[in-house]
N, C-alpha and C positions, 0 to 999 in steps of 0.2 A: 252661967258658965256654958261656955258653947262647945258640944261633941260634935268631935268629925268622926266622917266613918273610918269604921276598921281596915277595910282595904285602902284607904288611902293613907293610914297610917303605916301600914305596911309599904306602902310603895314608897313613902319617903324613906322609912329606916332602909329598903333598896338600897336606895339610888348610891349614896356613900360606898355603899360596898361593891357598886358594878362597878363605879369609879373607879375606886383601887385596884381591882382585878385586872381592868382594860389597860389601865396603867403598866401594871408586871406582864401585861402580855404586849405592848406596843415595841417599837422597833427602839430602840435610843439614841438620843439626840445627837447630831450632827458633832461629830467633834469628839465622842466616848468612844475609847478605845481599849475599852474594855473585854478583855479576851476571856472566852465563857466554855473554850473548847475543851478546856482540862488539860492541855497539854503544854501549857508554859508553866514555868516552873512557882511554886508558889509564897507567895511576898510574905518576908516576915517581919514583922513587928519588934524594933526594937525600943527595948525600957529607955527612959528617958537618963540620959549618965551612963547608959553602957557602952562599950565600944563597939563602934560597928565592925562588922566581920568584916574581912579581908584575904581577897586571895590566896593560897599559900605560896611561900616564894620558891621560887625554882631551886630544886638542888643545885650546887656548888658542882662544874663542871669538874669531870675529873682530871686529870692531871697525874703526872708521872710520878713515882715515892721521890722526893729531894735527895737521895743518895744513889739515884739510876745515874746511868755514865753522860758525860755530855752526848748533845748530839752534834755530827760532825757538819763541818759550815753546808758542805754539797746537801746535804738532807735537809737543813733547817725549813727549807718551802713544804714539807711535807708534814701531815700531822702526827705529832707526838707519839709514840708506844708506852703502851700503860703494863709493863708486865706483871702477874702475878708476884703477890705480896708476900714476905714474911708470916710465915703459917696457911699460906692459902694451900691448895694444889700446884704443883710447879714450881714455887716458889721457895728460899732458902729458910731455911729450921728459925721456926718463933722461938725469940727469950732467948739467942746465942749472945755473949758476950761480945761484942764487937773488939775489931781487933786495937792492940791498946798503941796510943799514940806515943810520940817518943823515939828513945833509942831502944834498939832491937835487941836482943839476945843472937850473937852468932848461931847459927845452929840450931837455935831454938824452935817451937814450933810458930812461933809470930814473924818467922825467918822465911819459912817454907810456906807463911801466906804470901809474904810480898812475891815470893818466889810466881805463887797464883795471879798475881796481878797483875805482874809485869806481862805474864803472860797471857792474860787478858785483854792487855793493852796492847800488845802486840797485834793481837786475833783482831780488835778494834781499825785499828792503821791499815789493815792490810799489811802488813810485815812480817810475813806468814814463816819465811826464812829466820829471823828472831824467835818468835814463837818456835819451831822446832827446834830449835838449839837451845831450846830450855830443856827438850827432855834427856833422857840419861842417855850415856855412850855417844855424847855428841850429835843427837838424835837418833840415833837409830832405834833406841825403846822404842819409839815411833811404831816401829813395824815400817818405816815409810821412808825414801831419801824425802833429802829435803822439796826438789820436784815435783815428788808426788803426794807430798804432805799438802803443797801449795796447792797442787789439784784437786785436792781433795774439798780445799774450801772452796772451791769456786761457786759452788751453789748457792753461796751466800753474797746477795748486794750488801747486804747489813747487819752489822755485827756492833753487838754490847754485851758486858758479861758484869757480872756481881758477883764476889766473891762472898762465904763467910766466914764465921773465927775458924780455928784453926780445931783438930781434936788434940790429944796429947801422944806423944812418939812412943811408941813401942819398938822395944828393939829382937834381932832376930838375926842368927848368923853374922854377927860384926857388924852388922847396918842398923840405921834408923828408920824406922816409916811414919809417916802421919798424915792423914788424910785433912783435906780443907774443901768443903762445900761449896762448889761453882755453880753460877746458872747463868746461860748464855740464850740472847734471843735477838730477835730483828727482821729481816723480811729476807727471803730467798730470793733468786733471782725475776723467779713466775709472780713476785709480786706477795704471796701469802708470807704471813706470820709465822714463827715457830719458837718455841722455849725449850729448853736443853738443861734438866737438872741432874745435878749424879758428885759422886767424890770425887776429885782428882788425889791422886795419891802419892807421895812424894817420897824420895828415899836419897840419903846418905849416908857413907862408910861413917862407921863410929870412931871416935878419938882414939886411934889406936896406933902404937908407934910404926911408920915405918906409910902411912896413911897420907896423898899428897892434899894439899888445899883444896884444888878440884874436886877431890872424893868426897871429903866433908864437907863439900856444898849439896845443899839441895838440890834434886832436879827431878824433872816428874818421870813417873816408873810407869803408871797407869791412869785412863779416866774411863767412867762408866754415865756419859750421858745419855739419859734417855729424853724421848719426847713425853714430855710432859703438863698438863696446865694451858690457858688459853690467852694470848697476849690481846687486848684490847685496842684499838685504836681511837686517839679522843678525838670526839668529837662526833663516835660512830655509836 
């Protein structure tokens, strides 16, 4: 049996290991692009049958509540208004009954919403002369002729309104009142946004003899909008 010496056994058991070492410390090969900086983000390993992760998908753009008023043809180039929602801020009483479809009760209080509507829709069109001759004494509850009622809106390019249900009539001196939650918004003339909530409140002579048609109609006595709540625009 032939012994080698001990240093030369050592210097073989070496060699392997400077090998390896030289290796973890050389540059790597042409074509690895492997990133060793710690700053990309780090690869995970998926089980084989599981699904690979994916994206999350973008929220759903928002869009107007499907009971906002249309928009009129002259605006349709511009983006949408998203007003505050049903129990937001700004926005008309969450959980009212909507008003009910059908035929009306004369007099009623589902009478004195349409009453709101129309005049809504009036404020809408620019028809401002309409709109004031909804209120009582042939407008002058107003506080305003009809002129000055009109100048009064001019600050507004754009105008939508919402109404909601109706409250129930209390009576008072031979009249009726009832109040119906309005919210009105759109853009001013300077351009900016604004939302307008508050009751409008509505009064009729009660059925009483000697009482003309007129009087027992609805027509508004009072409104208290304030600024209220932040109107969005989509897309922004």
């Amino acid at each position: 049996m032939t012994h080698r010496p001990l240093a030369s056994l050592l210097l073989t058991a070496a060699l392997p290991l400077s090998l390896a070492l030289g290796a973890c410390g050389s540059e790597p090969p042409a074509g690895n692009t492997e990133d060793r900086s710690g700053l990309s983000e780090p690869s995970v390993t998926t089980p084989t049958g599981a699904p690979i992760p994916t994206e999350p998908a973008d929220a759903p753009a928002e869009a107007p509540p499907p009971d906002a008023p249309p928009v009129r043809p002259e605006h349709a180039d511009r983006p949408a208004l998203i007003p505050p929602a049903p129990g937001e801020e700004g926005g008309l009483p969450a959980g009212r009954t909507p008003l009910e479809e059908g035929d009306i009760e004369p007099g009623g209080a589902e009478d004195a919403a349409q009453v709101v509507q129309r005049y809504g829709a009036a404020l809408e069109q620019d028809d401002f002369a309409a709109a004031h001759a909804l209120w009582g004494d042939g407008g002058k509850a107003s506080g305003m002729s009809a002129a000055e009622f009109a100048d009064s809106m001019a600050q507004y390019e754009e105008i939508y309104v919402m109404t909601g249900a109706p409250g129930r009539p209390k009576g008072a001196a031979g009249s009726l009142y009832v109040t119906v939650p309005m919210q009105m918004y759109g853009r001013l003339q300077s351009g900016d946004t604004f939302n307008r909530i508050g009751p409008v409140t509505l009064r009729r002579v009660n059925d009483v003899p000697g009482s003309t048609g007129a009087q027992r109609r609805w027509h508004i006595s009072d409104t208290d909008l304030k600024a209220k709540g932040t109107v969005r625009v989509e897309g922004e």
